[in-house]
N, C-alpha and C positions, 0 to 999 in steps of 0.2 A: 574366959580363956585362962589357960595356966600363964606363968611367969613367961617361961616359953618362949610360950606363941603371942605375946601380947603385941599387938598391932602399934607401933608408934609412929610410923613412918607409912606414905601411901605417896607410889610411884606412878601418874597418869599419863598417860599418853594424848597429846594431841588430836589431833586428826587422825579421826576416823572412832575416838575413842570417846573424849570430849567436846570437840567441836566435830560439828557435822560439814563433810569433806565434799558428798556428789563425786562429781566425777575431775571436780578443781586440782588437783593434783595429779590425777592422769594427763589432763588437757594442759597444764604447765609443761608438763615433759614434754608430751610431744611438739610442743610451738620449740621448748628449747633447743631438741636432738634434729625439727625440722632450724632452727638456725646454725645450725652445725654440719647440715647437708642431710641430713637421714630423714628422708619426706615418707608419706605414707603409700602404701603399694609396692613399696620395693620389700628385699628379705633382709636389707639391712634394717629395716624397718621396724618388721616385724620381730625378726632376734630381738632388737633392742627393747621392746615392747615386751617379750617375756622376760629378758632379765628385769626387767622393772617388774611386774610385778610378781617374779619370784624375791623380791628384794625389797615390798613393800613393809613398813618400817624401821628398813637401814637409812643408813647417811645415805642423803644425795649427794653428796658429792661422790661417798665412794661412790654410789653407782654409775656415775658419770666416770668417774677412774677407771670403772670395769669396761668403760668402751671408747674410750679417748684415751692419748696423751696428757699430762699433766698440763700443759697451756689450752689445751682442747677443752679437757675437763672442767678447770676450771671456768672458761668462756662459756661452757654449757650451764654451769652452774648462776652463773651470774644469770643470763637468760632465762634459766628456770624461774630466779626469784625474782626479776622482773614482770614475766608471766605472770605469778602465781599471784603477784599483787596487784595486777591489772585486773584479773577476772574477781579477784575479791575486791575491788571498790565497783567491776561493776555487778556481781553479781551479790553483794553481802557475805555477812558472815555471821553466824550466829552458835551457839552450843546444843551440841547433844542434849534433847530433851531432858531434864533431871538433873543432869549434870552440874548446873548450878546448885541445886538445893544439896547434891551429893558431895560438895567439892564443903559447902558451909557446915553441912552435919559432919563428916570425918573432922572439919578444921575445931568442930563444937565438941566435939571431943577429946579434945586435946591431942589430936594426930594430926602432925605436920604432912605438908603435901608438897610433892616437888612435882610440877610438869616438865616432862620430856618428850623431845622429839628427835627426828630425822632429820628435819628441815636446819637451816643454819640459823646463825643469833639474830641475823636482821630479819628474814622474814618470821623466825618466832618473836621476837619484840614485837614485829607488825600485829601481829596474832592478838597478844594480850594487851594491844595499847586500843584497839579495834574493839575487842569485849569488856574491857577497862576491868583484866583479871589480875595487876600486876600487886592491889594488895590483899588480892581472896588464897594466895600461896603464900609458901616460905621460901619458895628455891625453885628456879627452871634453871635446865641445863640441857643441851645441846652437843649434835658430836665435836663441836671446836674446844667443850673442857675434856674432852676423852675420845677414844674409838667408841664409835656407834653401835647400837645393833646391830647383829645379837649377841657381841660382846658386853659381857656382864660392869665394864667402866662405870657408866652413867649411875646404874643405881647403887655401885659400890661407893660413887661419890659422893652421893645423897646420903648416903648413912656417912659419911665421915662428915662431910657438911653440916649437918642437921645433927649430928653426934648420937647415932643409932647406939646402942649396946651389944645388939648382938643381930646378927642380918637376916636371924629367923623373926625379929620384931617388924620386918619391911611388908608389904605389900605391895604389886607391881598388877598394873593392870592396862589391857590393852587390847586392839584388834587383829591383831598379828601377828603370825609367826615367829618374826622374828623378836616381837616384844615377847613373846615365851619363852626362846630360849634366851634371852637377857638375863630374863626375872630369875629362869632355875638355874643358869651358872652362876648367880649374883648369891645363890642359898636361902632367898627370900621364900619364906611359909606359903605364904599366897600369890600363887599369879594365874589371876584371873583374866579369862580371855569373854570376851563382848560382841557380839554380832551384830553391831552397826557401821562395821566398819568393812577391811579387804577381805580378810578369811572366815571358812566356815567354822562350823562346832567340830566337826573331824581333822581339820587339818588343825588348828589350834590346839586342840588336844595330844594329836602326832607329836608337837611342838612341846610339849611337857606342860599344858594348861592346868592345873591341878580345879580349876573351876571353869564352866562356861556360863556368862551371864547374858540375861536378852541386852542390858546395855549398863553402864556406870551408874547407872541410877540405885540397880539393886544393888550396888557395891557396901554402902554403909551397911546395911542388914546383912551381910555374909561377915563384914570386918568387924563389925560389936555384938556378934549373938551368940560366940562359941570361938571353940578351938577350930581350927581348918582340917578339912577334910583330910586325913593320911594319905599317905604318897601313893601304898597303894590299891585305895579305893578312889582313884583319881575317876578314872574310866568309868568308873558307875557313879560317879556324881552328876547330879542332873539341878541345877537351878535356874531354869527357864533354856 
């Protein structure tokens, strides 16, 4: 890679990107928005069911903001991560296949990694206390040190955190639309979008994906093998 574009920093995503989600964070929501009154079969229901997942990996709470009161919201919000940690002790929790060996070869490198998510700091603490990932990072951050997705905060944090040089040196990778447009208003080189998570290769790409991967895994091999694709030969890039 040139000076550039050198990789120092790599922004991952949670759920959906690194650990493998199912359908555990739909089915939070909805026990949550059903304790809030919005049960299944009505249209309140179902509204609220598309904003979420036109909204998958923003803050939960905003999106709970987008449909409550601020006392509502947050009461939904608490419910949610009640939920969410119910169904992960009974259902497990485990990582995106690769993801570990992906998370040790970037770290073997000497690129720092920061996990980010949507979720808030107690259920991501749960997250990494669950896969005991809290010393395979340098940095997780949440939308309570900043605005969430797809506000570019989070990874601009990371670069001043981690003490980036320059924010074309980042990497941002993730499932989701909204983690695309994070990564490209953030100015980060790489953001790489992964189809093991909410969205397709088209809509991730719509999103300003400058890469689509089958999953995190192929990440180190795109981040140590070259300069990153040009912004615009985005669209014709194809790695899996």
């Amino acid at each position: 890679m040139s000076e550039a574009a050198t990789i120092t920093i790599a922004c991952l995503d949670l759920a959906g990107t690194t650990v493998a989600d199912g359908d555990t964070v739909e089915t939070a929501f909805t026990e949550a928005i059903a304790a809030l009154g919005i049960v299944s079969g009505t249209a309140a229901h179902e509204r609220a069911m598309t904003r979420f997942r036109e909204s998958r990996g923003g803050s939960k709470i905003g999106i709970f903001r987008s449909l409550f009161d601020e006392a509502r919201a947050q009461a939904a919000n608490m419910a949610f991560e009640r939920s969410y940690d119910q169904l992960v002790n009974r259902r497990g929790l485990r990582p995106i296949p690769g993801a570990d060996d992906a998370i040790e070869r970037i770290r073997g490198a000497g690129i720092r990694v920061c996990l980010l998510t949507g979720f808030g700091r107690r259920t991501q603490a749960g997250i990494l206390d669950t896969l005991g990932w809290w010393d395979r990072v340098d940095l997780t951050l949440c939308p309570e040190d900043g605005r969430g997705r797809p506000w570019p905060d989070l990874v601009l944090m990371a670069a001043l955190r981690l003490g980036a040089d320059d924010v074309r040196h980042i990497a941002v990778c993730g499932d989701t639309a909204n983690d695309m447009l994070s990564g490209r208003r953030s100015g980060a080189s790489i953001v790489a979008g992964v189809l093991t998570g909410a969205h397709d290769r088209p809509r991730l790409l719509a999103a300003g994906a400058t890469h689509v991967l089958p999953s995190v895994a192929a990440l180190p091999d795109l981040i140590l093998s070259g300069p990153p694709t040009p912004l615009n030969d985005a669209l014709t890039a194809d790695h899996g």
